[in-house]
Residue, then its C-alpha position, 0 to 999 in steps of 0.5 A: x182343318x176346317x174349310x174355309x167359308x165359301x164367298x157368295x155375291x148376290x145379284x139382285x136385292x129384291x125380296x128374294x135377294x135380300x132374304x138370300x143375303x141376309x141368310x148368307x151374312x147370318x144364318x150359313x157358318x159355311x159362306x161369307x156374304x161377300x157383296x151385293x148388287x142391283x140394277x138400283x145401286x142405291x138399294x144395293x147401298x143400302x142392302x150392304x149397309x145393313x149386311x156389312x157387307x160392300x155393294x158392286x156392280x153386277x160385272x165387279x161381281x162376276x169378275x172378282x175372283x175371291x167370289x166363288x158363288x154367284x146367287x142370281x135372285x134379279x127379276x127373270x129376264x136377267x137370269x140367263x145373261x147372268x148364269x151364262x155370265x157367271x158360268x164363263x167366269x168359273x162360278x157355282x151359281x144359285x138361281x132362283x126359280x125360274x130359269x126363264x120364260x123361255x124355253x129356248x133361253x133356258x136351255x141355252x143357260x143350261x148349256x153355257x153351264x155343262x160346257x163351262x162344268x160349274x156347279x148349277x142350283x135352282x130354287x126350289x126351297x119347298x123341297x127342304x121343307x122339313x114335312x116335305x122332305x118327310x112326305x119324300x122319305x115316305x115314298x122312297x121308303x115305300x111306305x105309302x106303296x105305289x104312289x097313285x094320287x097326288x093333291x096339292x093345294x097352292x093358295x096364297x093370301x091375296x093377290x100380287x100387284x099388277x107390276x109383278x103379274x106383268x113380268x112374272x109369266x102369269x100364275x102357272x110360271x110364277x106361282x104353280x111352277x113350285x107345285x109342278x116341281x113338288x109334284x114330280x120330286x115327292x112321285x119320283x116320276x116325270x110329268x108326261x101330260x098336262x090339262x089345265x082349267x082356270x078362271x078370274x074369281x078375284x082380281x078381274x084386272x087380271x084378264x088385262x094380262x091374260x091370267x087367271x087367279x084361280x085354277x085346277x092343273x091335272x098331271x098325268x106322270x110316266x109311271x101312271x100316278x095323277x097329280x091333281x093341284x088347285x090354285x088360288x091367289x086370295x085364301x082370306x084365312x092365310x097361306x095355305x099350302x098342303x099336299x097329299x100322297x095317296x099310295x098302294x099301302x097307305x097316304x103321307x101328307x103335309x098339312x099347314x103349320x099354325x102360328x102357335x101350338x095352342x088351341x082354345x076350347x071353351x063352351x062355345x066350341x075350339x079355335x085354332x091360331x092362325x095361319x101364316x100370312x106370308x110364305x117367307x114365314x111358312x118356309x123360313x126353315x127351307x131357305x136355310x136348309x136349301x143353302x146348307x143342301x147346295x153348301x153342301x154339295x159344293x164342298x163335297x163335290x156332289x151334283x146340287x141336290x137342284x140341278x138345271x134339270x130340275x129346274x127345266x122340267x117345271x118350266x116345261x109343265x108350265x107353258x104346257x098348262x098355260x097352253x092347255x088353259x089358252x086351247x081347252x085340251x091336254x097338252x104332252x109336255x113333248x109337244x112343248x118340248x119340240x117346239x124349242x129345237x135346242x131343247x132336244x138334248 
């Protein structure tokens, strides 16, 4: 017989939620969308509306009991309160990253989790990008030997806008945080020291927040290899995204997909197409294949391919970088971790 589809509630119909909706109700033949809901209930109409699907409250969501799934895409200081929440009312949750800004909130998230034993995914989705996962393949194969410098390039196409920066962590939690995860998943190797250096060559408002808009993150891992990650918020030629694994017995890299395969050569030289603008167009793929992954999972009862572990460390490397910038001097992600007691476990 074939198991029936998983029900997903979505809390939250921001960017991320409704892109989240909209795989579920079209895109995933092993879940059913079966609600949606926001703090804007006349946004969660509307999402609804186009889904076909019925708009709830966040506690309708959380109790209904034909929800199996509870995908948390709201703004980050609701994620706790809501995988705490769901992990009470026996639901699998999927929440987007980060877990909190808060080491200390995040841990308790995690362990409303553990004692509850629901199954927990973080999102990750560059992970499931397929030249990532063939980059991955690589070094778990050996075939780039012994991995000892890792380069990752993270540049987004313009600024966000102020609102967002206010609320997001600044750039090391909010946009960084998905090259501190790459980093230790494509090494295998935890992060055990971080040295950050930054400045504000695009959005000079950004000092009102204390952020920077352009910076270099040196990561020292357990096993010796260095990731070296350089950040940008404004690449005015698109969203540019490449990452390098450089090894004992060779190299595997990721380089940045083209909006069309066709390149013209002509008397005056060769042009290429341009990249993508937005990374929900570069990433498109790995949103699916990232809830096919956790689907996956959850019908098998394998551990999420994401767990809260994973979701944890980067957030650790995060506020240790956001540290080393404030101070001027390499950061042991140990000392990060001692500063949240509960952390310790």
């Amino acid at each position: 017989m074939t198991p029936r589809p998983l029900s997903v509630g979505v809390v939250g119909v921001g960017r991320m939620g409704r892109l989240h909706a909209g795989l579920l109700a079209h895109d995933l033949p092993g879940a059913r969308l079966a609600g949606v809901a926001d703090a804007d209930p006349v946004a969660a109409a509307e999402v609804a509306t186009a889904l076909g699907t019925r708009a709830a409250s966040t506690d309708e969501m959380l109790e209904d009991p034909r929800i199996d799934v509870v995908a948390v895409c709201s703004p980050t200081d609701t994620h706790v309160e809501l995988i705490a929440g769901a992990a009470r009312a026996g639901k699998a949750v999927f929440c987007e990253k980060p877990i909190s800004l808060d080491l200390e909130h995040a841990v308790g998230a995690l362990d409303a989790v553990g004692r509850a034993g629901v199954p927990l995914m973080i999102g990750f989705n560059r992970r499931f990008d397929p030249a990532h996962e063939e980059v991955r393949r690589a070094v778990v194969e050996g075939r780039v030997g012994v991995p000892h410098l890792v380069r990752i390039s993270s540049r987004d196409p313009a600024p966000p806008s102020p609102g967002y920066v206010a609320e997001s962590g600044g750039i090391f939690l909010d946009m960084t945080i998905h090259d501190f995860d790459i980093a230790r998943h494509l090494t295998g190797s935890e992060v055990v020291e971080v040295y950050a250096s930054g400045g504000v060559r695009v959005a000079p408002w950004l000092t009102d927040y204390g952020d920077v808009d352009t910076a270099v993150v040196l990561l020292r891992h357990e096993d010796g290899c260095l990731s070296v990650i350089d950040n940008s918020r404004q690449a005015v030629y698109g969203f540019d995204q490449r990452v390098e694994v450089f090894g004992s017995a060779g190299m595997a890299r990721v380089e940045n997909p083209l909006t069309s395969p066709t390149v013209l050569q002509d008397a005056s030289g060769a042009s290429l197409p341009r990249l993508h603008r937005f990374f929900l167009d570069r990433y498109a793929e790995s949103f699916v294949r990232e809830w096919q992954a956790f689907l996956d999972a959850l019908a098998t009862g394998a551990p999420p391919p994401v767990s809260g572990a994973d979701g944890l460390a980067p957030l650790l490397v995060g506020l240790a970088a956001r540290r080393s910038l404030a101070e001027n001097r390499p950061v042991a992600v140990e000392e990060i971790r001692a500063d949240a007691p509960a952390a310790q476990s």
